[in-house]
PDB file as gemmi writes it, atoms N, CA and C in Angstrom:
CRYST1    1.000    1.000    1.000  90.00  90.00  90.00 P 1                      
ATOM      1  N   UNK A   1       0.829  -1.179   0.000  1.00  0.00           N  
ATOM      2  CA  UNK A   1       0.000   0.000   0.000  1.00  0.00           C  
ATOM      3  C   UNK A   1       0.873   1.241   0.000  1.00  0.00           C  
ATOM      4  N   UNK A   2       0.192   2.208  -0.833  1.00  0.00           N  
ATOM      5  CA  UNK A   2       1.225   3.168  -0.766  1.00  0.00           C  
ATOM      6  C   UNK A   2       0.306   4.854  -1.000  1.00  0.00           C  
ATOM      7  N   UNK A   3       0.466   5.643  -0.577  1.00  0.00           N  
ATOM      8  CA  UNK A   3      -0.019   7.157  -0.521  1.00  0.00           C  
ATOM      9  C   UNK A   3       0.838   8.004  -2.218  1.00  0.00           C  
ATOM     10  N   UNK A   4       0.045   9.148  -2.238  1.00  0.00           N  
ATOM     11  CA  UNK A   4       1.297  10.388  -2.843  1.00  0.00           C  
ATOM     12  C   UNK A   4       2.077  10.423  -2.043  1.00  0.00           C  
ATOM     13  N   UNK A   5       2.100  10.295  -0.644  1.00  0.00           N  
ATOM     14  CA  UNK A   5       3.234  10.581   0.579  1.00  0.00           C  
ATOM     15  C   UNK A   5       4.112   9.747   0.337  1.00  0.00           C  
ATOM     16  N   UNK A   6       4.041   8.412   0.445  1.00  0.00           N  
ATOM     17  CA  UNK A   6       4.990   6.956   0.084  1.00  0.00           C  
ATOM     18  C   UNK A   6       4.147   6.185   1.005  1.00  0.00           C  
ATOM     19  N   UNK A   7       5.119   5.495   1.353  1.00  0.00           N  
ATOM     20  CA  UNK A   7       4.293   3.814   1.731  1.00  0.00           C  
ATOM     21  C   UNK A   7       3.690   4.170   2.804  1.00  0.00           C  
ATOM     22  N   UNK A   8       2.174   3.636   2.876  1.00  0.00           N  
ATOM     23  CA  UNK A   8       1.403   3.742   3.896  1.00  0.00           C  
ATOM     24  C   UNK A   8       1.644   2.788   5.526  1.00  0.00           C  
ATOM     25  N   UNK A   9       1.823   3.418   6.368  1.00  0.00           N  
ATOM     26  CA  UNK A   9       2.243   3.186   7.235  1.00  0.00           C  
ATOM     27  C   UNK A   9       0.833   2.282   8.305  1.00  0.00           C  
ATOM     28  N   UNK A  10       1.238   0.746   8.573  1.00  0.00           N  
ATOM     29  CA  UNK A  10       0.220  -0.132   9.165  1.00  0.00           C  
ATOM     30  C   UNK A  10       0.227   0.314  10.943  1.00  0.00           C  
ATOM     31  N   UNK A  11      -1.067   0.321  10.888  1.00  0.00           N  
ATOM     32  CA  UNK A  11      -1.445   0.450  12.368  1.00  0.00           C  
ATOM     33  C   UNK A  11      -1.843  -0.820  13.382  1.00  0.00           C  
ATOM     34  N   UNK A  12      -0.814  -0.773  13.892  1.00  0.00           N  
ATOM     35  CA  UNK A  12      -1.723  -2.042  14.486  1.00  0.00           C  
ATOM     36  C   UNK A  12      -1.750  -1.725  16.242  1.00  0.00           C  
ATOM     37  N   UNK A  13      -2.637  -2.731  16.678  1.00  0.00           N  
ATOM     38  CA  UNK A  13      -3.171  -2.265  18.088  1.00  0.00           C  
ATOM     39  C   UNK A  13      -2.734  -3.620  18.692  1.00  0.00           C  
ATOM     40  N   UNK A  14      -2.042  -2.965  19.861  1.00  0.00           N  
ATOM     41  CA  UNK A  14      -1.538  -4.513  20.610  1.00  0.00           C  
ATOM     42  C   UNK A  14      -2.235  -4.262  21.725  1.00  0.00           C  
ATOM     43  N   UNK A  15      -3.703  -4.756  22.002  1.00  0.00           N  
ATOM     44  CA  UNK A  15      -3.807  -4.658  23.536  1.00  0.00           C  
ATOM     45  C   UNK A  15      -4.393  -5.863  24.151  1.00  0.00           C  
ATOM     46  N   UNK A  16      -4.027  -6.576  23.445  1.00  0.00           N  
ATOM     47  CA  UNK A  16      -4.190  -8.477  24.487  1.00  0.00           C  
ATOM     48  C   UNK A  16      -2.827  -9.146  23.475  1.00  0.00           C  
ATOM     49  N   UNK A  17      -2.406 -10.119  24.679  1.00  0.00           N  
ATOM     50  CA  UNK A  17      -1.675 -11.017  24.345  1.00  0.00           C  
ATOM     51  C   UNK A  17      -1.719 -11.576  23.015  1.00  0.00           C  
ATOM     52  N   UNK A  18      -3.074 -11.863  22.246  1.00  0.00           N  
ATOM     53  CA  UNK A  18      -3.090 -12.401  21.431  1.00  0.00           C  
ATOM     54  C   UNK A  18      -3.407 -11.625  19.650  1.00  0.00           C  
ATOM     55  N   UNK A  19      -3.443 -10.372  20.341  1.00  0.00           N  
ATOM     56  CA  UNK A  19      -2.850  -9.462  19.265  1.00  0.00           C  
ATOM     57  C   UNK A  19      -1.468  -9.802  19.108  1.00  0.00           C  
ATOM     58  N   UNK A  20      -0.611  -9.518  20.040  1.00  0.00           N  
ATOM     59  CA  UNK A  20       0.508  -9.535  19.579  1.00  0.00           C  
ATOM     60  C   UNK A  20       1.120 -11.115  18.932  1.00  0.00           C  
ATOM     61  N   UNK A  21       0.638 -12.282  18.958  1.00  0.00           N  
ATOM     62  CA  UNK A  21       0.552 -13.265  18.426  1.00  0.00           C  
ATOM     63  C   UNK A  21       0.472 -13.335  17.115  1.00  0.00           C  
ATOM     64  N   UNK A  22      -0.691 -12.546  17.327  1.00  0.00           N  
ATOM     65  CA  UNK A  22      -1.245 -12.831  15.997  1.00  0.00           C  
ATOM     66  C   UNK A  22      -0.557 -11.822  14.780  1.00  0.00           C  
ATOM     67  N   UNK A  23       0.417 -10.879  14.975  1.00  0.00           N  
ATOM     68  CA  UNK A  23       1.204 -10.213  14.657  1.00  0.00           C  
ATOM     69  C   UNK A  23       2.291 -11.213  14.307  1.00  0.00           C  
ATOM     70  N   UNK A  24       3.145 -11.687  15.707  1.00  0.00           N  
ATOM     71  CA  UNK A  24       4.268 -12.674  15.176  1.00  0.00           C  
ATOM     72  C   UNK A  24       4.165 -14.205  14.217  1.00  0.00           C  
ATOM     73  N   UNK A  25       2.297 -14.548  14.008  1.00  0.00           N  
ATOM     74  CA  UNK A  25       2.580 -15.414  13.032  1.00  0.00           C  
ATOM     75  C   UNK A  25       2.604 -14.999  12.111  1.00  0.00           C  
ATOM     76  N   UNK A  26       1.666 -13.648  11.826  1.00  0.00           N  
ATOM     77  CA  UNK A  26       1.914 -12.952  10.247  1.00  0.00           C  
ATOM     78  C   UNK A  26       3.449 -12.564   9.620  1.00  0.00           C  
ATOM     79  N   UNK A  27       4.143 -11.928  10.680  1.00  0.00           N  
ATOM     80  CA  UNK A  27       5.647 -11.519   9.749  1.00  0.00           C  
ATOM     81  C   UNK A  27       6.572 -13.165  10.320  1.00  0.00           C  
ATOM     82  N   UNK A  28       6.527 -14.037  10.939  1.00  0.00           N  
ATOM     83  CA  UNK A  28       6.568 -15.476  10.495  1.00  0.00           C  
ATOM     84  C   UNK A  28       6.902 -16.216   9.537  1.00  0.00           C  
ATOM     85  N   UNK A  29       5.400 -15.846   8.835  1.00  0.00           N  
ATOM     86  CA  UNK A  29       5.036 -16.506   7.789  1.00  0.00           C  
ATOM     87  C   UNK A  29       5.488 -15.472   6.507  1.00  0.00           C  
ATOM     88  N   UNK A  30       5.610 -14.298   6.853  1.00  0.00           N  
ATOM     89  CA  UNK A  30       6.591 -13.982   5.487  1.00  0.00           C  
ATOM     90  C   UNK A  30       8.060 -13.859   5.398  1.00  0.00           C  
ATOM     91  N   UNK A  31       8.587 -14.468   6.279  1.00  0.00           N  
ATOM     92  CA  UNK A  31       9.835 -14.344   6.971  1.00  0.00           C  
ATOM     93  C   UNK A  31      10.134 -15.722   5.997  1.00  0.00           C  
ATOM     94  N   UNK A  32       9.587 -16.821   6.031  1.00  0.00           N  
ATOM     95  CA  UNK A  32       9.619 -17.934   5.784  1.00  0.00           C  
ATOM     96  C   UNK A  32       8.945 -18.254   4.322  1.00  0.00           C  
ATOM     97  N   UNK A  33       8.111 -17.589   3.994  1.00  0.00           N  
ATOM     98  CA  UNK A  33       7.601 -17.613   2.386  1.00  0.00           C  
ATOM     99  C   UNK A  33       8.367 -17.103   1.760  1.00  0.00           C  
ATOM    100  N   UNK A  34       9.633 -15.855   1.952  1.00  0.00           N  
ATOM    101  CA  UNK A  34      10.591 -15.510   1.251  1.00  0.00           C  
ATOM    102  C   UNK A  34      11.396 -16.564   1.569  1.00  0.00           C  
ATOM    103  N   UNK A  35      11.397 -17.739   2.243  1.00  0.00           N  
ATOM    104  CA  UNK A  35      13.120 -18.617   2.892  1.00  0.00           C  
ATOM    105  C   UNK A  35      14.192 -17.504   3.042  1.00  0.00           C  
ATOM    106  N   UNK A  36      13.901 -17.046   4.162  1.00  0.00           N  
ATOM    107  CA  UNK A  36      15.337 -15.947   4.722  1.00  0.00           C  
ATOM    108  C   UNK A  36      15.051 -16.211   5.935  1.00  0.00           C  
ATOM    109  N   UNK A  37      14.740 -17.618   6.756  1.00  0.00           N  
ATOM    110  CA  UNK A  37      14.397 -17.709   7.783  1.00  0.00           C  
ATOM    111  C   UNK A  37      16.426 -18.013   8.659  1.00  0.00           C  
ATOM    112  N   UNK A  38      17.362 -18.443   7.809  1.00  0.00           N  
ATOM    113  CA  UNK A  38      18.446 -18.841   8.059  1.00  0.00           C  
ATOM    114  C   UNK A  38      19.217 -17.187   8.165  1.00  0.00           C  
ATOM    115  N   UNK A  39      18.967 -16.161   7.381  1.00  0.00           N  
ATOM    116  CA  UNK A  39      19.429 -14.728   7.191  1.00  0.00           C  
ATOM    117  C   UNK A  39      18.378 -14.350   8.378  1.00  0.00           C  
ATOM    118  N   UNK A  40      17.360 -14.541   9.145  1.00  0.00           N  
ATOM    119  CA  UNK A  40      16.813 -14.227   9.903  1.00  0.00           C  
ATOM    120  C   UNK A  40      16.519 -14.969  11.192  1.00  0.00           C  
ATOM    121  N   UNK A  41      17.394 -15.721  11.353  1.00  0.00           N  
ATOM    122  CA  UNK A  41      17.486 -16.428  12.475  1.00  0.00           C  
ATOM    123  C   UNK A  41      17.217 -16.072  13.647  1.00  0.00           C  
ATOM    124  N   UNK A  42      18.804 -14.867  14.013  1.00  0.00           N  
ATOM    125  CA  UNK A  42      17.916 -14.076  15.193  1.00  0.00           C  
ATOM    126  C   UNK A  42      16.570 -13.549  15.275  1.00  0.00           C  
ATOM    127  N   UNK A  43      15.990 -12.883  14.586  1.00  0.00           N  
ATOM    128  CA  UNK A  43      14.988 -12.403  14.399  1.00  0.00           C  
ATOM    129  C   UNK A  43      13.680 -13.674  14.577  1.00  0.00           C  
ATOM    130  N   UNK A  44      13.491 -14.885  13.909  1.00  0.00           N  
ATOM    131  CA  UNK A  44      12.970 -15.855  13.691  1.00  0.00           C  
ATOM    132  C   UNK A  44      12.931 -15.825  15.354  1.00  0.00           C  
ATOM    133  N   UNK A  45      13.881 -16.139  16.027  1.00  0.00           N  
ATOM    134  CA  UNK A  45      14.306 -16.900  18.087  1.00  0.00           C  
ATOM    135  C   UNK A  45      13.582 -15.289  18.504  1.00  0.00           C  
ATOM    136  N   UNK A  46      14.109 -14.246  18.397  1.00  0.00           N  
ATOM    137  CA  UNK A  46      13.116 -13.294  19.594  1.00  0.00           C  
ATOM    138  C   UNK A  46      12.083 -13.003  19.368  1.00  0.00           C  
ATOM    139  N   UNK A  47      11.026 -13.608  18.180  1.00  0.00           N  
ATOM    140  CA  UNK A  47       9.799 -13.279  17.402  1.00  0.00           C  
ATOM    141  C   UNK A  47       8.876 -14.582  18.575  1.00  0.00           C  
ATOM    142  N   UNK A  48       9.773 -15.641  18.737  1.00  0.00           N  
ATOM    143  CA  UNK A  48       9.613 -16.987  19.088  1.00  0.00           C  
ATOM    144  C   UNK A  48       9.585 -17.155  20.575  1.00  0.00           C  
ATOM    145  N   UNK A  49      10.232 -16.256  20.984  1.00  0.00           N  
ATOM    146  CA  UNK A  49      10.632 -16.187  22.711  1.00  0.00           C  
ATOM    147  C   UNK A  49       9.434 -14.964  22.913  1.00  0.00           C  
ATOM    148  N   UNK A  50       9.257 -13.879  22.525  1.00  0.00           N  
ATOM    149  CA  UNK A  50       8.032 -13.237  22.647  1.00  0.00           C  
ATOM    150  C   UNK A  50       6.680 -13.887  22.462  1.00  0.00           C  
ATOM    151  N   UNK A  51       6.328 -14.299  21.387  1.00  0.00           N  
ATOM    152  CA  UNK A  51       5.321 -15.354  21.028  1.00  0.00           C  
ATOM    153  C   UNK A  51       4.919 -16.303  22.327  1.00  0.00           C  
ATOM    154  N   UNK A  52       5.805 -16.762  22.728  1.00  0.00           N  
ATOM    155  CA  UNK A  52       5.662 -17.609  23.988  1.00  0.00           C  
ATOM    156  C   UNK A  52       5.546 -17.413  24.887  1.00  0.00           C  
ATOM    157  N   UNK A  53       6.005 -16.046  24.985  1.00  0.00           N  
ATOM    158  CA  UNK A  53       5.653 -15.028  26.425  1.00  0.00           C  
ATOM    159  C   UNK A  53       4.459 -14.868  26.527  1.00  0.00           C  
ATOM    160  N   UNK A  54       3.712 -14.599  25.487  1.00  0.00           N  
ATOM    161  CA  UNK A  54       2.550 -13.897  25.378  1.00  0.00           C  
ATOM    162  C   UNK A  54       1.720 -14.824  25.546  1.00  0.00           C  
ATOM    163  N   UNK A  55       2.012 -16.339  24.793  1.00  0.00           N  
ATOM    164  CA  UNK A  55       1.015 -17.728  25.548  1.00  0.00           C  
ATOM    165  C   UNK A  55       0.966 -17.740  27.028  1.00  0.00           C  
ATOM    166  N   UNK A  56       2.141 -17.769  27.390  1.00  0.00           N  
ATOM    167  CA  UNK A  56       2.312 -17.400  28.765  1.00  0.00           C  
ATOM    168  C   UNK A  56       1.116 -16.995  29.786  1.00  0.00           C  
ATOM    169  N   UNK A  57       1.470 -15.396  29.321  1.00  0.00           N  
ATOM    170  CA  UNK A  57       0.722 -14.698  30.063  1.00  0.00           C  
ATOM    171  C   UNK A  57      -0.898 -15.283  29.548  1.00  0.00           C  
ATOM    172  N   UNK A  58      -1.053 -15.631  28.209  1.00  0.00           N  
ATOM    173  CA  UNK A  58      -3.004 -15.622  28.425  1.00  0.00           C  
ATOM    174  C   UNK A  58      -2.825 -16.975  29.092  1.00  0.00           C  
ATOM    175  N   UNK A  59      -2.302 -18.753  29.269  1.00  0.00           N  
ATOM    176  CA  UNK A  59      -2.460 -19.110  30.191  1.00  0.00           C  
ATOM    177  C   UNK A  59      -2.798 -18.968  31.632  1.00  0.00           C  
ATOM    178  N   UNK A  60      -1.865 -18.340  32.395  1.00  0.00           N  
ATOM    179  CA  UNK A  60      -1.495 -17.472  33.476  1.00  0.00           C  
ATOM    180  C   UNK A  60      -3.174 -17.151  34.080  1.00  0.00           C  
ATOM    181  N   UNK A  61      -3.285 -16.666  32.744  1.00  0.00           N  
ATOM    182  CA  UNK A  61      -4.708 -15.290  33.494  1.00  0.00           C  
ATOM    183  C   UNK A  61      -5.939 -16.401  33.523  1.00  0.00           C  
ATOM    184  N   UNK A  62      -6.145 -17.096  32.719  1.00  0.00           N  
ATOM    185  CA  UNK A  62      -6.568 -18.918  32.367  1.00  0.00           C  
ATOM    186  C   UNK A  62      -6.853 -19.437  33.776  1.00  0.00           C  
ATOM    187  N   UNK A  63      -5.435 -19.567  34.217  1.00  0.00           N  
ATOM    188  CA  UNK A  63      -5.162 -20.536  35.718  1.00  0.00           C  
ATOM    189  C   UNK A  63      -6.030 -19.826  36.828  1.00  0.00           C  
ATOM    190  N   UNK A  64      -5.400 -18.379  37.244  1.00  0.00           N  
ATOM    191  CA  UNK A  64      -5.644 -17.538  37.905  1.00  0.00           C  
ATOM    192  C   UNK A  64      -7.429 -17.652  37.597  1.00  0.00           C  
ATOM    193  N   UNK A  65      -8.165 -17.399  36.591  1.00  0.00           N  
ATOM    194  CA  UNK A  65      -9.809 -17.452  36.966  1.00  0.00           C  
ATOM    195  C   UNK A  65      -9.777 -18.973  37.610  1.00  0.00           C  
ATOM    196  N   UNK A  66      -9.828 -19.925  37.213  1.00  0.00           N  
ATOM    197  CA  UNK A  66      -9.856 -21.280  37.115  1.00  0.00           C  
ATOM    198  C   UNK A  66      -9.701 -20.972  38.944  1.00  0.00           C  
ATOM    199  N   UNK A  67      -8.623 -20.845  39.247  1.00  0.00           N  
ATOM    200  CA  UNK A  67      -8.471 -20.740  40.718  1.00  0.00           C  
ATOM    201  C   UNK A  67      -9.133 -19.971  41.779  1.00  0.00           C  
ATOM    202  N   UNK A  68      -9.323 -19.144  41.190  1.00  0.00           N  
ATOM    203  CA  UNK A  68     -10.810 -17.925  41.842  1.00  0.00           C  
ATOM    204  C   UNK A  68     -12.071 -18.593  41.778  1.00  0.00           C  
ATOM    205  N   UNK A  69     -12.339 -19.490  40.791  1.00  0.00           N  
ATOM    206  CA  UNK A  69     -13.561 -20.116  40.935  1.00  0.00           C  
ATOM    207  C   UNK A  69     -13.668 -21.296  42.240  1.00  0.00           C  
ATOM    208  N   UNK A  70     -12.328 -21.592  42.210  1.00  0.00           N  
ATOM    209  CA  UNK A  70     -12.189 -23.102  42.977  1.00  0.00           C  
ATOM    210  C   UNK A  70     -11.873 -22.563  44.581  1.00  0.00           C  
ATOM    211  N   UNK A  71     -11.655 -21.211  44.590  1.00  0.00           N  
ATOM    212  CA  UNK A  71     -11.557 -20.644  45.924  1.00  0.00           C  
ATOM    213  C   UNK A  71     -12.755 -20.062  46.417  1.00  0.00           C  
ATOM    214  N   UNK A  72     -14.109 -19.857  45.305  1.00  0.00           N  
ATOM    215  CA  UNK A  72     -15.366 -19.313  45.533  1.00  0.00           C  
ATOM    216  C   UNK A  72     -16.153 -20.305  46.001  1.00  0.00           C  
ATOM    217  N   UNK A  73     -15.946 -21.411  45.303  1.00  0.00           N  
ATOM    218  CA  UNK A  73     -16.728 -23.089  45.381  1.00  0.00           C  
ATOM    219  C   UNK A  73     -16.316 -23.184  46.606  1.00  0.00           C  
ATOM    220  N   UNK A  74     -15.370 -23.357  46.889  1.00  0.00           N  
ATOM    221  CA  UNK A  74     -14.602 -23.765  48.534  1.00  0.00           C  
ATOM    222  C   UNK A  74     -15.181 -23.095  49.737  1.00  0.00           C  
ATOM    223  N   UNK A  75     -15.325 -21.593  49.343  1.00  0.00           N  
ATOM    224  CA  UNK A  75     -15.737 -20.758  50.745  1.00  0.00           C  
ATOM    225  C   UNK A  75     -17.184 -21.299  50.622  1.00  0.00           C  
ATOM    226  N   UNK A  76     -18.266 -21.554  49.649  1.00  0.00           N  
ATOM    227  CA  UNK A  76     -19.020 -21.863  50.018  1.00  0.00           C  
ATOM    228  C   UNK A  76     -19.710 -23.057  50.313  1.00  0.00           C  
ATOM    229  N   UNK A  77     -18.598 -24.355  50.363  1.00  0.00           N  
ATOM    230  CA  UNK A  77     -18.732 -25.481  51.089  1.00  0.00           C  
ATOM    231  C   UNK A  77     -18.672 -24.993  52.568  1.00  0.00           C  
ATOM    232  N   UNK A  78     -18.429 -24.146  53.139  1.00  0.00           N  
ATOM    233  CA  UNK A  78     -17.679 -24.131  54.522  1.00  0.00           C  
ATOM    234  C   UNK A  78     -18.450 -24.331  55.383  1.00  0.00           C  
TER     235      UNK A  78                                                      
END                                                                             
């Protein structure tokens, strides 16, 4: 995409974990449809170590309800 200005500049909005996911499979997958994944190696590992962070954290938040429920159930066995 491109303006009279020059190339149009992409907006993107990172505000859940899985935005930003969904970001690192897109440039990923063109990282790797060109094969410059070996010229992009580093790049390929901190795309990969972020990516996983970000599973991370939406697990995490996953567990954490899961456990609030099982601490709500509990108080009201008592």
């Amino acid at each position: 995409m491109s303006t009279e200005n020059g190339p149009k500049a992409l907006r993107i909005a990172l505000k859940k974990p899985d935005d930003a996911r969904r970001l690192i499979r897109r440039v990923l997958a063109q990282i790797f449809s060109e094969n410059a994944e070996v010229q992009s190696a580093g790049k390929v590992a901190n795309l990969l170590t972020v990516w996983l962070k970000a599973w991370e954290i939406d697990k995490i938040s996953d567990i954490e309800k899961r456990v609030e429920v099982l601490e709500k159930a509990k108080e009201k066995d008592k």
